[in-house]
C-alpha positions in Angstrom: -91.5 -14.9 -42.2 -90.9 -11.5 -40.4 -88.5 -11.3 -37.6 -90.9 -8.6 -36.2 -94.1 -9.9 -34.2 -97.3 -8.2 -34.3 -98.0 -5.8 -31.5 -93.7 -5.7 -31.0 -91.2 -3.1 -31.1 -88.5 -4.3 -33.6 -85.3 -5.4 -31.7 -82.6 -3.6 -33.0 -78.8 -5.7 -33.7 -76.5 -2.9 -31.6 -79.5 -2.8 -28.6 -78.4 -6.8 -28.5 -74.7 -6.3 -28.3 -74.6 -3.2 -26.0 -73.5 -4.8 -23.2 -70.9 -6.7 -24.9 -69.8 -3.2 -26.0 -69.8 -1.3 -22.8 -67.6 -4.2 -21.2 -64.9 -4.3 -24.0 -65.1 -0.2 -24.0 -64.4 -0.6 -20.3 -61.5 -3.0 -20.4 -59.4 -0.8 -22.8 -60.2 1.7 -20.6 -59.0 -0.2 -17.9 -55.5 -1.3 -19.9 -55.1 2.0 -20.6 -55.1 3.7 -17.3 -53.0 0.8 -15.7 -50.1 1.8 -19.2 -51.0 5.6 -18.7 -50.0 5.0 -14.7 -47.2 3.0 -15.7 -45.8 5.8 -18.0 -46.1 8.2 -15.4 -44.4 6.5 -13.0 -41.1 6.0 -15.3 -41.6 9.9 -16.5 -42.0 10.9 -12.1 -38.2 8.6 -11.9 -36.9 10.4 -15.2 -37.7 13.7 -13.5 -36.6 12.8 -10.2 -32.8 11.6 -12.3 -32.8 14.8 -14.4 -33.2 17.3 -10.9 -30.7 15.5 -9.6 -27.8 15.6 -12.9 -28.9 19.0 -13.2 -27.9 19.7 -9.6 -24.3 18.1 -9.8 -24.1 20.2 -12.9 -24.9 23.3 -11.5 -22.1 22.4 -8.4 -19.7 21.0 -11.4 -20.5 24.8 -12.9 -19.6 26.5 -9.4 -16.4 25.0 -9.1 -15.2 25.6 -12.6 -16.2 29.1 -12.1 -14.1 29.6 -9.0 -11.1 27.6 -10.6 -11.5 30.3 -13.5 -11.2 33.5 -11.7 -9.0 31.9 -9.5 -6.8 31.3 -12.5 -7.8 35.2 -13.9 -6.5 36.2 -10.4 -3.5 34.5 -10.4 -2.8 36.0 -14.3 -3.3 39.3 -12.8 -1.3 38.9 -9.8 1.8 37.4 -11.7 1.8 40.6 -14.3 1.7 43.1 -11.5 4.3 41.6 -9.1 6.9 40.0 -11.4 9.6 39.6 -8.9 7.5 37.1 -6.8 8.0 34.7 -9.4 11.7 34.3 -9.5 11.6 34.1 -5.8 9.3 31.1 -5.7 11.4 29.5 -8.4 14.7 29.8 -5.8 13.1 28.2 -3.2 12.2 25.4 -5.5 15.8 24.8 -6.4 16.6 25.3 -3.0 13.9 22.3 -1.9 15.4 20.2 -4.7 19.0 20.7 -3.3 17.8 20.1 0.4 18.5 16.7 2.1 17.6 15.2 5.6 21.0 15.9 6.8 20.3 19.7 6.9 18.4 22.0 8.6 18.0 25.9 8.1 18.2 27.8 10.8 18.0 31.4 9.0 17.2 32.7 5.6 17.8 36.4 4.4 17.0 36.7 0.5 17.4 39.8 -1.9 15.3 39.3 -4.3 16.5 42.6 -6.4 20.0 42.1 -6.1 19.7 38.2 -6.7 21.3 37.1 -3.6 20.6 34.7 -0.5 22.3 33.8 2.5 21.6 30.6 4.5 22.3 29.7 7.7 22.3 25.9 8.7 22.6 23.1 11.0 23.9 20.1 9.5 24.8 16.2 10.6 28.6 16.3 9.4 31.1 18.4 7.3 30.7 15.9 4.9 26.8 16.8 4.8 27.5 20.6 4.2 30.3 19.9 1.3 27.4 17.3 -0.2 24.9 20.5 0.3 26.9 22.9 -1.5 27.1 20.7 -4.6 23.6 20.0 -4.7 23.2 23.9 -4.7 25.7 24.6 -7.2 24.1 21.7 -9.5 20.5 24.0 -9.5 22.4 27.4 -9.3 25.3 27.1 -11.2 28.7 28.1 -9.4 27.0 31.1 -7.8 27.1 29.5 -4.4 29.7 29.8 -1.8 30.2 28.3 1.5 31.2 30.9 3.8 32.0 29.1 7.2 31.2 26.4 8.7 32.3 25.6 12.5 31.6 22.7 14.9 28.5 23.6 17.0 29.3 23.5 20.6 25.6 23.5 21.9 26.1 20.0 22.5 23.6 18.9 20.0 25.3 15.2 18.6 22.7 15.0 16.0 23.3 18.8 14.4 27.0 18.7 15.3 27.9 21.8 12.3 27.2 25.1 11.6 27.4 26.9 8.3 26.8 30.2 6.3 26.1 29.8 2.7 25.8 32.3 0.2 23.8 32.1 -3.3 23.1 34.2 -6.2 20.9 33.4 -9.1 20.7 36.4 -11.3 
């Protein structure tokens, strides 16, 4: 017995299962569009984060630029004018020293011969004797109090006046 009739044309097996094949063919087509659109979607968010880290970067960059020739500034500014530094150094013993009990009135400074005079207000003698320790504990005993008087401005909080003079060289 012959699968083939007379007068027939032969039916082929993959003619029989074409369909079958053209639906599975279309499904992994289908799966893979849906994973490829998936993929892209996580790669578009992956961009998106990257543009963004590469942005704060490039701000994190400016500002350690700027903090650099800030600092190459500063070198070049401290070699060429050495006798600013001593002078900010005073006034930092002289803020250490300083109390509520005090206030400056005037302050003449020499920074090439090393010397300062003050001028001040203060609450009580007792304030101005405390003072003029503090001083002498961040200058040494270069510091001298050279008057003090009762202030007759009729002021009952700042009731003292007083010259001070300070060296540091």
């Amino acid at each position: 017995m012959s699968i083939f009739k007379r007068n027939a044309v032969p039916i082929d097996t993959t003619d029989r299962f074409r369909p079958v094949f053209i639906s599975v063919a279309m499904s992994i087509f289908l799966a893979a569009v849906i994973i490829l659109s998936q993929d892209i979607g996580v790669l578009n968010l992956k961009n998106a984060q990257l543009h963004l880290e590469k942005n704060r970067l490039a701000t994190l960059q400016q500002g350690v630029d700027k903090k650099r020739k800030a600092i190459q500034i500063a070198k070049k500014s401290t070699e060429s004018v050495s006798a600013t530094e001593p002078a900010i150094n005073l006034l930092g013993r002289v803020e250490a020293a300083w109390s509520d009990d005090i206030s400056l009135l005037r302050m003449e400074t020499d920074v090439t011969k090393g010397r300062m005079q003050m001028h001040i207000n203060a609450t009580s003698r007792e304030a101005i004797f405390i003072f003029v320790e503090r001083l002498k504990q961040q200058f040494g005993n270069d510091v001298f109090l050279q008057q003090h008087t009762k202030n007759e401005s009729g002021d009952d909080a700042w009731r003292m006046d007083a010259s001070l003079v300070l060296g540091w060289k």
